[in-house]
NUPATI-884627 format. One record per residue (C-alpha): x, y, z; chain; residue in three letters; residue number from 0. Coordinates in nm, 3 decimals, padded with zeros to 5 digits. Example, Ala and Ser with C-alpha at 12.3 -4.5 7.8 and 13.67 -1.06 7.14 Angstrom:
2
<east = 01.230	north = -00.450	up = 00.780	kette = A	rest = Ala	nr = 0>
<east = 01.367	north = -00.106	up = 00.714	kette = A	rest = Ser	nr = 1>
% end
This chain:
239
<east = 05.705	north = 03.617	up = -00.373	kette = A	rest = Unk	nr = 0>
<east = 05.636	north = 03.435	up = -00.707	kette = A	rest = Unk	nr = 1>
<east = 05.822	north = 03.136	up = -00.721	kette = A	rest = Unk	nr = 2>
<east = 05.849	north = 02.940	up = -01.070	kette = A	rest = Unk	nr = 3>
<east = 06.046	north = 02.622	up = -01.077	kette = A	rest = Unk	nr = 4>
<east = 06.133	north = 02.537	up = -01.454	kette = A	rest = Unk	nr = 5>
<east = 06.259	north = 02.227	up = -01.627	kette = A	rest = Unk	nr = 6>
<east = 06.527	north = 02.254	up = -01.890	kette = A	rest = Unk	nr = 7>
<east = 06.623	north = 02.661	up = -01.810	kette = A	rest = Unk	nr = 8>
<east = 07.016	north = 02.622	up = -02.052	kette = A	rest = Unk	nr = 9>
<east = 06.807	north = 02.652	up = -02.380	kette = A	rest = Unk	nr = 10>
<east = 06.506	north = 02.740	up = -02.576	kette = A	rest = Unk	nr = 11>
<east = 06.152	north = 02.829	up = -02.438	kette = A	rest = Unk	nr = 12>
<east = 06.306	north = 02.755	up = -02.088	kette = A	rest = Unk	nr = 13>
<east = 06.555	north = 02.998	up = -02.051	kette = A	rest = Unk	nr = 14>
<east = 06.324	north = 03.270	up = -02.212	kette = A	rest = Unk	nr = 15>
<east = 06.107	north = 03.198	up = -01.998	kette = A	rest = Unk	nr = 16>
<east = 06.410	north = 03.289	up = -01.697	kette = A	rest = Unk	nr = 17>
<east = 06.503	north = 03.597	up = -01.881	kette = A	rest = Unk	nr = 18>
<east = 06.149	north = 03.705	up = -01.884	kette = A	rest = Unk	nr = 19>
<east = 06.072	north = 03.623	up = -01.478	kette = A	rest = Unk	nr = 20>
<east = 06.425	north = 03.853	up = -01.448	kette = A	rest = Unk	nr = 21>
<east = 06.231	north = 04.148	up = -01.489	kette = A	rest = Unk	nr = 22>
<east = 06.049	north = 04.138	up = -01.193	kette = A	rest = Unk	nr = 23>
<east = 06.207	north = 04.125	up = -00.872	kette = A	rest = Unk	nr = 24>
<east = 05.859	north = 03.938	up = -00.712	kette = A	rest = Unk	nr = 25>
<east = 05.988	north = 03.645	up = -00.900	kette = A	rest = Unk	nr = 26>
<east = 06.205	north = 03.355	up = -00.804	kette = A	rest = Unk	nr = 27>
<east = 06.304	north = 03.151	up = -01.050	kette = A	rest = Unk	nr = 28>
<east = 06.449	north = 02.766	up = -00.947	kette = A	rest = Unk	nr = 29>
<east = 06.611	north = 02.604	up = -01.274	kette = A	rest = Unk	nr = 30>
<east = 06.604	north = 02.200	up = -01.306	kette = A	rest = Unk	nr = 31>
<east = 06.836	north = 02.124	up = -01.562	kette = A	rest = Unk	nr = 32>
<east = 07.187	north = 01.914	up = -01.626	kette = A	rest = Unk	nr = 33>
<east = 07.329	north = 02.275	up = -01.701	kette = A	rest = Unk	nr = 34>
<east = 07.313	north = 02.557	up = -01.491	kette = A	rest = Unk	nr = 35>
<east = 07.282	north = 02.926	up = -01.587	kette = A	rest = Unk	nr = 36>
<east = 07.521	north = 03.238	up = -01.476	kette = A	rest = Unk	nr = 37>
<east = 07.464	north = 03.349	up = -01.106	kette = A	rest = Unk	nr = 38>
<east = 07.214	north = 03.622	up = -01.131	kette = A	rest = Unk	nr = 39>
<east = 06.951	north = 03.747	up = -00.879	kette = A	rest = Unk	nr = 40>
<east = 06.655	north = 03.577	up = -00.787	kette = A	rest = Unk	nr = 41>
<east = 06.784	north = 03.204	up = -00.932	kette = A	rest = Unk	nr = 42>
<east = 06.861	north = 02.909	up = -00.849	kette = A	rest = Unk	nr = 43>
<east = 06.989	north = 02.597	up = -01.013	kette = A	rest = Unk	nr = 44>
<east = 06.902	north = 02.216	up = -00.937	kette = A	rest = Unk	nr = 45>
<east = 07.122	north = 02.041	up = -01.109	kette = A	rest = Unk	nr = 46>
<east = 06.936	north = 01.717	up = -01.207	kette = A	rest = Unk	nr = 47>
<east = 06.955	north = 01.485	up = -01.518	kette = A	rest = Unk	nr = 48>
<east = 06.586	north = 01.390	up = -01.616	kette = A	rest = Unk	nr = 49>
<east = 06.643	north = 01.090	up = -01.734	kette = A	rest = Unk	nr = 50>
<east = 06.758	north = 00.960	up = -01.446	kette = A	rest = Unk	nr = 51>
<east = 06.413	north = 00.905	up = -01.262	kette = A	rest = Unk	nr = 52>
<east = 06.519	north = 00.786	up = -00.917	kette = A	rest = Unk	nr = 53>
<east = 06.718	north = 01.105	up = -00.881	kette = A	rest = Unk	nr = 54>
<east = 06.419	north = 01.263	up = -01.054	kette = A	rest = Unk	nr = 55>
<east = 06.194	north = 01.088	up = -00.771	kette = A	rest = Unk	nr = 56>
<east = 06.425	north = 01.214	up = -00.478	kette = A	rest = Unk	nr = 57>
<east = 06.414	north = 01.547	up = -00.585	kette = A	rest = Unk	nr = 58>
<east = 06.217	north = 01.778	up = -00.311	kette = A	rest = Unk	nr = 59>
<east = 06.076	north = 02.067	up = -00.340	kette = A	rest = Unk	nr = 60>
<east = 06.173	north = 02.380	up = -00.124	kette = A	rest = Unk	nr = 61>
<east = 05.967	north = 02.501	up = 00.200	kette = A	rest = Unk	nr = 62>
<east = 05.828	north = 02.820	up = 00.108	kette = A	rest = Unk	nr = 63>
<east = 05.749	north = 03.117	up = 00.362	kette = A	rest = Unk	nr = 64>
<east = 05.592	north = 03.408	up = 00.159	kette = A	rest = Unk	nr = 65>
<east = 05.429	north = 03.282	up = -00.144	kette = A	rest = Unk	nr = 66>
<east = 05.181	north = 03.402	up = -00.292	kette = A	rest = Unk	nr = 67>
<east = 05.217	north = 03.198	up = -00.633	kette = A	rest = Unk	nr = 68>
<east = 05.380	north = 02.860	up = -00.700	kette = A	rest = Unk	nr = 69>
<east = 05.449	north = 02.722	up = -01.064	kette = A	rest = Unk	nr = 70>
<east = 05.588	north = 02.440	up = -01.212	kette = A	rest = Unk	nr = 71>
<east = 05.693	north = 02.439	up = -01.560	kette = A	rest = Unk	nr = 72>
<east = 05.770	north = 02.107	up = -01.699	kette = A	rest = Unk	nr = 73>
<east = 05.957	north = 02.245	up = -02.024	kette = A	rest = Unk	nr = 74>
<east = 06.241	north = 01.979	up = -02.077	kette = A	rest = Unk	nr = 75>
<east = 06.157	north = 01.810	up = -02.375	kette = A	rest = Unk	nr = 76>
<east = 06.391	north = 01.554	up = -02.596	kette = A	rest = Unk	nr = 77>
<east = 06.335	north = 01.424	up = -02.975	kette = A	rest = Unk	nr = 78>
<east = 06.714	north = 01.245	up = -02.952	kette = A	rest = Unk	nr = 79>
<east = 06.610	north = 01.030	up = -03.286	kette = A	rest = Unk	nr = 80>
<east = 06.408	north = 01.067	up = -03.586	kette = A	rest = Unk	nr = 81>
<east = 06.399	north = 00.724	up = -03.724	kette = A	rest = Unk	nr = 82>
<east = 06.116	north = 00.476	up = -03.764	kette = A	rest = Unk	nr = 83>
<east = 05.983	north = 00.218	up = -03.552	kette = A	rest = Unk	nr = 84>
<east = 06.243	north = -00.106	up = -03.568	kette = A	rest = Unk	nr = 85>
<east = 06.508	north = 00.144	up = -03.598	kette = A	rest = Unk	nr = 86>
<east = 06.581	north = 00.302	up = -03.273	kette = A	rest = Unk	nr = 87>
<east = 06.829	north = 00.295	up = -02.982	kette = A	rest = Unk	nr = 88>
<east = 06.593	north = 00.104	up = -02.710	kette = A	rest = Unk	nr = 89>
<east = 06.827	north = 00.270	up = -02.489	kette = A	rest = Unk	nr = 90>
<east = 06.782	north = 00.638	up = -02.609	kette = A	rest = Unk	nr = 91>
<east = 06.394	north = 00.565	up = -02.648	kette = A	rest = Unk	nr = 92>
<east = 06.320	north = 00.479	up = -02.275	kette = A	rest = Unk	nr = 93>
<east = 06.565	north = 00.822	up = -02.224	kette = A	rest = Unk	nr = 94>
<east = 06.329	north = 01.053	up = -02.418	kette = A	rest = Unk	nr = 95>
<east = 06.018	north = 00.898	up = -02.273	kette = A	rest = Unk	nr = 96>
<east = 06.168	north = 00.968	up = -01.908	kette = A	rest = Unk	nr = 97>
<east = 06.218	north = 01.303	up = -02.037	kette = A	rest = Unk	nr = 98>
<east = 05.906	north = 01.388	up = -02.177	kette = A	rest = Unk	nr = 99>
<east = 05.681	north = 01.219	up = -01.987	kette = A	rest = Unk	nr = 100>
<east = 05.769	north = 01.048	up = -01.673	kette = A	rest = Unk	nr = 101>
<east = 06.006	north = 01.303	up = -01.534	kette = A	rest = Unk	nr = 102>
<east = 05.660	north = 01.557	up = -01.563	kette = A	rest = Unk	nr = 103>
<east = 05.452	north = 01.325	up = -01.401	kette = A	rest = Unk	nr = 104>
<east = 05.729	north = 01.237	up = -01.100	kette = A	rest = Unk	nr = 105>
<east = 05.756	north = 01.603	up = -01.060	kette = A	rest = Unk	nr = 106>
<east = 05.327	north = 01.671	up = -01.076	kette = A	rest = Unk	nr = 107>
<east = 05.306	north = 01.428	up = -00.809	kette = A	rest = Unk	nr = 108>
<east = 05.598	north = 01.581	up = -00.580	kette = A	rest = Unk	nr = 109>
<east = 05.498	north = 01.932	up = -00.684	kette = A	rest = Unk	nr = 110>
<east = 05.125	north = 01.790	up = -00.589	kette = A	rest = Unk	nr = 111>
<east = 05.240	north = 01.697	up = -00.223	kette = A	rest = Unk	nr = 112>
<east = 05.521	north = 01.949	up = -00.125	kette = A	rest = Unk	nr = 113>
<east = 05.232	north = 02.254	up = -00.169	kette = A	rest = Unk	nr = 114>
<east = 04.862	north = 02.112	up = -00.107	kette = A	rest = Unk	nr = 115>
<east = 04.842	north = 02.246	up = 00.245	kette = A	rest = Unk	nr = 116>
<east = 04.992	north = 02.610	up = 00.098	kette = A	rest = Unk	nr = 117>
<east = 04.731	north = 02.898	up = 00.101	kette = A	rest = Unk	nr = 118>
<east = 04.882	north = 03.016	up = -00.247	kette = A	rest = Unk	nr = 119>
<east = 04.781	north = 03.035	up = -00.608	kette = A	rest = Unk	nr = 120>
<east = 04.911	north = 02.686	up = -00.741	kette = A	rest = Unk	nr = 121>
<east = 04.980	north = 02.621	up = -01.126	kette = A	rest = Unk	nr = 122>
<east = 05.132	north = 02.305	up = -01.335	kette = A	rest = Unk	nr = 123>
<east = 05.236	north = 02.434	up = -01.668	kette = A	rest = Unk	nr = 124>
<east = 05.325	north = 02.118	up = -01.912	kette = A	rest = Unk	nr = 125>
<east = 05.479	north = 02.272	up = -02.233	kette = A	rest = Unk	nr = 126>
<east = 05.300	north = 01.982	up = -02.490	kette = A	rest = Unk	nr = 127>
<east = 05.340	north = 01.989	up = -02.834	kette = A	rest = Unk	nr = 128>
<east = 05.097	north = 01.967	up = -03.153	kette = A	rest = Unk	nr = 129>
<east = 05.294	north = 01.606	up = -03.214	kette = A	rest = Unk	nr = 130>
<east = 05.084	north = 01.464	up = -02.938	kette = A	rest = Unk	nr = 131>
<east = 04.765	north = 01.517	up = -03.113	kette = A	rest = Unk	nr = 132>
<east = 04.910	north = 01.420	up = -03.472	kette = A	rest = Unk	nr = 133>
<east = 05.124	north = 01.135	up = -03.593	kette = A	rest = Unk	nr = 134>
<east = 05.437	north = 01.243	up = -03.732	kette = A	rest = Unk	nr = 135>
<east = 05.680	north = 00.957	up = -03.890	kette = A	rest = Unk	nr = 136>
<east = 05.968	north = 00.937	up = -03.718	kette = A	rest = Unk	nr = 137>
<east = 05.893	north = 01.087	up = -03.421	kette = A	rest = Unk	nr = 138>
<east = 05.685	north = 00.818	up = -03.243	kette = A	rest = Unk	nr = 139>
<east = 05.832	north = 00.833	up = -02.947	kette = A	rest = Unk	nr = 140>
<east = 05.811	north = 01.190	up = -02.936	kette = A	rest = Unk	nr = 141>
<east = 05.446	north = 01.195	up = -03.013	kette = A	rest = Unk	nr = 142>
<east = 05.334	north = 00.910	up = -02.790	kette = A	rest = Unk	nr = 143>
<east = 05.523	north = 01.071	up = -02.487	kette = A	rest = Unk	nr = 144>
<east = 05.339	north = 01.424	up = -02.560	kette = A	rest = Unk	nr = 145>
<east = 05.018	north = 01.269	up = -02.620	kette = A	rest = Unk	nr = 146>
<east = 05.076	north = 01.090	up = -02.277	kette = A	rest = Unk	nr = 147>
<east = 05.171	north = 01.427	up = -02.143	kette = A	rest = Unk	nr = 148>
<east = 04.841	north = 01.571	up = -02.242	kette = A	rest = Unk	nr = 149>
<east = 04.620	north = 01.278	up = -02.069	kette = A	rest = Unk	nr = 150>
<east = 04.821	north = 01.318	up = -01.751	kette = A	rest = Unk	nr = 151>
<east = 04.688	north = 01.735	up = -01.740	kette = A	rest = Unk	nr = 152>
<east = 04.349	north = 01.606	up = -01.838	kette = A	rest = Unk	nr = 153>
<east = 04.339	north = 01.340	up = -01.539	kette = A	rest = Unk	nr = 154>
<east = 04.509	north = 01.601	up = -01.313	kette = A	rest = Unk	nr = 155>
<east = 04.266	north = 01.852	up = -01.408	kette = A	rest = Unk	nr = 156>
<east = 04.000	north = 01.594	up = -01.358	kette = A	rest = Unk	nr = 157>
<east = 04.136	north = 01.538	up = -00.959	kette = A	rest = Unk	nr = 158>
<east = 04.167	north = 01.872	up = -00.889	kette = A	rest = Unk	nr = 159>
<east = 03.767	north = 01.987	up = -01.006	kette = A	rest = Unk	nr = 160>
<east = 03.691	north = 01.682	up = -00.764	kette = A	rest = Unk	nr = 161>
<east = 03.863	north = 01.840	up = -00.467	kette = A	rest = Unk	nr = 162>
<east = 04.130	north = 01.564	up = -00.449	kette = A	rest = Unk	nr = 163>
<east = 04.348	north = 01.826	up = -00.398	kette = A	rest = Unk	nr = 164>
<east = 04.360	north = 02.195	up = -00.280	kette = A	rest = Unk	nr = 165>
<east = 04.351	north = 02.483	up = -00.557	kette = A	rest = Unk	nr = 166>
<east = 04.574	north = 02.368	up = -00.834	kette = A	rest = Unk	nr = 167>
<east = 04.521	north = 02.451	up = -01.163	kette = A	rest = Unk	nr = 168>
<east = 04.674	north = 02.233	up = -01.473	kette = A	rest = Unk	nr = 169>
<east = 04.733	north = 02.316	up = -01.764	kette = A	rest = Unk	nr = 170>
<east = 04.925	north = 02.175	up = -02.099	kette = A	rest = Unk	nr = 171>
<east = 04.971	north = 02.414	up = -02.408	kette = A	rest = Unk	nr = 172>
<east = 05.171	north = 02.380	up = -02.715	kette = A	rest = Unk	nr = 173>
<east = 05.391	north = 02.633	up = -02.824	kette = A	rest = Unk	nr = 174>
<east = 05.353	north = 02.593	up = -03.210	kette = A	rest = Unk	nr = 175>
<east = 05.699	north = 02.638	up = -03.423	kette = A	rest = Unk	nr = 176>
<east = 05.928	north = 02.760	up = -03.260	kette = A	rest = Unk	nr = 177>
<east = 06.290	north = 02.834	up = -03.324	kette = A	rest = Unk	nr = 178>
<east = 06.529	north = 02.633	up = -03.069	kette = A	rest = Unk	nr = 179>
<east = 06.762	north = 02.446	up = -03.091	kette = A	rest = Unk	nr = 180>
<east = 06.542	north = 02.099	up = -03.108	kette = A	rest = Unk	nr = 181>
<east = 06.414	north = 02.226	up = -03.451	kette = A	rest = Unk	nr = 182>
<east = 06.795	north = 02.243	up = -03.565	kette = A	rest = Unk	nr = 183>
<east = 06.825	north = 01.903	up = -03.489	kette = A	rest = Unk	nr = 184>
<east = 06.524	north = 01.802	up = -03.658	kette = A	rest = Unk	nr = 185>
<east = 06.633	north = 02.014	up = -03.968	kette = A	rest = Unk	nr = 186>
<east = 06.977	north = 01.750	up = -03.972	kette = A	rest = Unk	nr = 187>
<east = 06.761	north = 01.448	up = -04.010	kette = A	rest = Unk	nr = 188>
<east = 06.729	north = 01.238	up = -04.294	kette = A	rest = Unk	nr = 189>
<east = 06.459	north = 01.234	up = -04.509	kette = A	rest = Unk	nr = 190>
<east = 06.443	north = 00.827	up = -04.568	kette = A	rest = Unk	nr = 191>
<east = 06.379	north = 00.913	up = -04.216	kette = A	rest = Unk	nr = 192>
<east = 06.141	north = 01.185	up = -04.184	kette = A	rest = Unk	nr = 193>
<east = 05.930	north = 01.282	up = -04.478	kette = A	rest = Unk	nr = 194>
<east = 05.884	north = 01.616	up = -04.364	kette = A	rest = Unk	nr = 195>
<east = 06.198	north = 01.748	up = -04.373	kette = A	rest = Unk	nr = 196>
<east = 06.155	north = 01.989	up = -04.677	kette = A	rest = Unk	nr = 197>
<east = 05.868	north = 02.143	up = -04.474	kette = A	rest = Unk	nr = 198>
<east = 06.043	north = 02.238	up = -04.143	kette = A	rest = Unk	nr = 199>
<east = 06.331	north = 02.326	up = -04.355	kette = A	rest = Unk	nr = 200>
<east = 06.131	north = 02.620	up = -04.512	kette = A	rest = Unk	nr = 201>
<east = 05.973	north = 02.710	up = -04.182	kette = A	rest = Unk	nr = 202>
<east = 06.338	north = 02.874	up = -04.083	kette = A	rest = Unk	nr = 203>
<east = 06.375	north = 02.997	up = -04.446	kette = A	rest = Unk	nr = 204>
<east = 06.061	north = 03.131	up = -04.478	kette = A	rest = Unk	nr = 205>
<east = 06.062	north = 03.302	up = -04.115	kette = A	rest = Unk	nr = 206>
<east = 05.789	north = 03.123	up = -03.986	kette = A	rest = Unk	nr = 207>
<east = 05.929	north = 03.007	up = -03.632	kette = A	rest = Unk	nr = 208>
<east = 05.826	north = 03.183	up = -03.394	kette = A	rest = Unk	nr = 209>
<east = 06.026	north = 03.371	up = -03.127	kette = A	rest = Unk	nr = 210>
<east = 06.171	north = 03.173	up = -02.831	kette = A	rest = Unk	nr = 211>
<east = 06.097	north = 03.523	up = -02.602	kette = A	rest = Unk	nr = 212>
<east = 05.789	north = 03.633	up = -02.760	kette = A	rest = Unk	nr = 213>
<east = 05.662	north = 03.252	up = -02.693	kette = A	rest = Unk	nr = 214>
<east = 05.753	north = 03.291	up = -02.351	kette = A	rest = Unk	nr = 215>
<east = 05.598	north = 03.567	up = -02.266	kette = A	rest = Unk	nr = 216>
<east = 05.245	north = 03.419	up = -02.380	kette = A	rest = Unk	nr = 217>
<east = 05.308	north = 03.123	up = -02.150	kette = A	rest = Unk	nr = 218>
<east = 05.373	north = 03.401	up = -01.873	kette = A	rest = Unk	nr = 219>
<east = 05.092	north = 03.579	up = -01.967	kette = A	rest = Unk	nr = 220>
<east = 04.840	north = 03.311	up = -01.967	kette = A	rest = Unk	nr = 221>
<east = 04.977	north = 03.154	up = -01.594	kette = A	rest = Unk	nr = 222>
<east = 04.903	north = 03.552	up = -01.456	kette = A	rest = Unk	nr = 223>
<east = 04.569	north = 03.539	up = -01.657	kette = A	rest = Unk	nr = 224>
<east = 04.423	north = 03.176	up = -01.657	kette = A	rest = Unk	nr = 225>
<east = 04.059	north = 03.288	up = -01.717	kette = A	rest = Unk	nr = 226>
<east = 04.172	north = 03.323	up = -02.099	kette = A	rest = Unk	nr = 227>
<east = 04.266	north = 02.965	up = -02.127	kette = A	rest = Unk	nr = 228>
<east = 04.009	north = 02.831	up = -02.323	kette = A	rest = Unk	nr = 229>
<east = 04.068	north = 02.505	up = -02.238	kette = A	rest = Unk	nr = 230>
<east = 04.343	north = 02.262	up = -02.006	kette = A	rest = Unk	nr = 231>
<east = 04.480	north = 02.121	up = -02.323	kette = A	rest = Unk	nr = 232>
<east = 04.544	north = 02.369	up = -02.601	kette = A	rest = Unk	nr = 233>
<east = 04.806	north = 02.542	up = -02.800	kette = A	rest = Unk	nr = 234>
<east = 04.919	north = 02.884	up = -02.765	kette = A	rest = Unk	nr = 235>
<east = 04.805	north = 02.980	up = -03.084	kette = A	rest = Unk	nr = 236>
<east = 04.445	north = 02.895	up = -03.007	kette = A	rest = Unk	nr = 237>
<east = 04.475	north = 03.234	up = -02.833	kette = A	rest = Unk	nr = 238>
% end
C-alpha cells in the first residue's frame, strides 16, 4: 500500500489532492484537518487543529505493515490577515505561523522518527509558496513563515544526503496561482492594505488561476517521479 497523510484535506489543493489518491485503490489516504471529509474508502480523518502545537506534538503516526510508499504532505496553509506590520492581531499572527510553519516542522520531525527504520520509499512534500521567496506587503507573516518553510526542506534535505537519516527525500514546491478559497479571501482585502489587490483581482477575471485538480495531480506526479524535480525547493511551474 501507498499511504499519504495530508494536512488541511476540507479545501483547496488538499482535498484534490484526496480526490485524486481515490482513484487508485493502492492508496490510503489519512486526512489531518479540523474538518473531516465524507466516509469513503481508503480514508481516514485525524481530526487535529494546527494551531494548537502541543496537540500537534502528540500527534503519532500509524504503525504500518505493507508499505511500500509513505508521504507526508504538509498542505495546511493560513493568510488570516492582510494588514501591515503594527497592525495585526499578535494573537492571530503566532496562529498562522503555527500553521504554516511550525505545525510542518513538528510533523517532519514525528514523520522523521515514526518511519526511519521502514524499508519503504519515504517522501516530505511541503506545499511552499512563491511569497517565501518575494516580499509581498501585507502578507509578512505569510511570507516569513513560507520562507521559513523552505529553509527547513533545505536543512532536511541537507540531513538526509548526510545519512542522518534512512532514505527520505524532501521536497518543497510552490503551486503558483491557484484558485481556492485563500485567494477569495485575499481578493476581500483592502487595498490601503494590500497594494496588489487590482492584480489578483484580474487573475480570477482574466482566468489565470490555475486548477485546484490539475495542480494536484502535478504534485502527485512529481512524488511518483522525483527524478524530474529539478531541485528540493522549486515551484511547480518550473516544470
Amino acid at each position: 500500500m501507498n499511504y499519504y497523510f495530508i494536512t488541511g484535506t476540507s479545501r483547496g489543493i488538499g482535498n484534490a489532492l484526496v480526490s485524486c489518491l481515490q482513484e487508485n485503490s493502492e492508496n490510503h489516504v489519512t486526512g489531518i484537518s479540523r474538518t473531516s471529509l465524507p466516509d469513503m474508502a481508503g480514508y481516514d480523518h485525524v481530526s487535529l487543529d494546527l494551531t494548537d502545537i502541543e496537540a500537534v506534538a502528540d500527534f503519532k503516526f500509524a504503525t504500518l505493515k505493507d508499505a511500500k510508499k509513505i508521504v507526508l504532505i504538509n498542505n495546511a496553509g493560513a493568510i488570516s490577515e492582510i494588514k501591515p506590520l503594527g497592525r495585526l492581531d499578535n494573537n492571530q499572527l503566532v496562529r498562522d505561523f503555527h500553521v504554516n510553519l511550525v505545525a510542518p516542522a513538528v510533523l517532519m520531525n514525528n514523520f522523521i522518527e515514526a518511519y526511519t527504520s521502514y524499508d519503504a520509499e519515504k517522501i516530505v512534500v511541503n506545499i511552499s509558496s512563491g511569497a517565501g521567496k518575494n516580499p509581498v506587503d501585507g502578507w509578512s507573516t505569510y511570507c516569513a513563515s513560507k520562507a521559513g518553510l523552505d529553509m527547513l526542506t533545505r536543512v532536511a534535505d541537507k540531513e538526509a544526503g548526510m545519512g542522518r537519516y534512512n532514505g527520505f527525500r524532501i521536497l518543497s514546491i510552490a503551486p503558483g496561482i491557484v484558485d481556492t478559497q485563500m485567494q477569495q479571501e485575499i481578493r476581500t482585502s483592502n487595498e490601503a492594505d494590500f497594494s496588489r489587490i487590482a492584480e489578483f483581482e484580474n487573475y480570477k477575471e482574466s482566468g489565470k488561476l490555475a486548477d485546484a485538480e490539475a495542480v494536484a495531480r502535478k504534485y502527485l506526479y512529481l512524488i511518483d517521479h522525483q527524478k524530474k524535480a529539478p531541485g528540493v525547493v522549486f515551484s511547480i511551474n518550473d516544470l
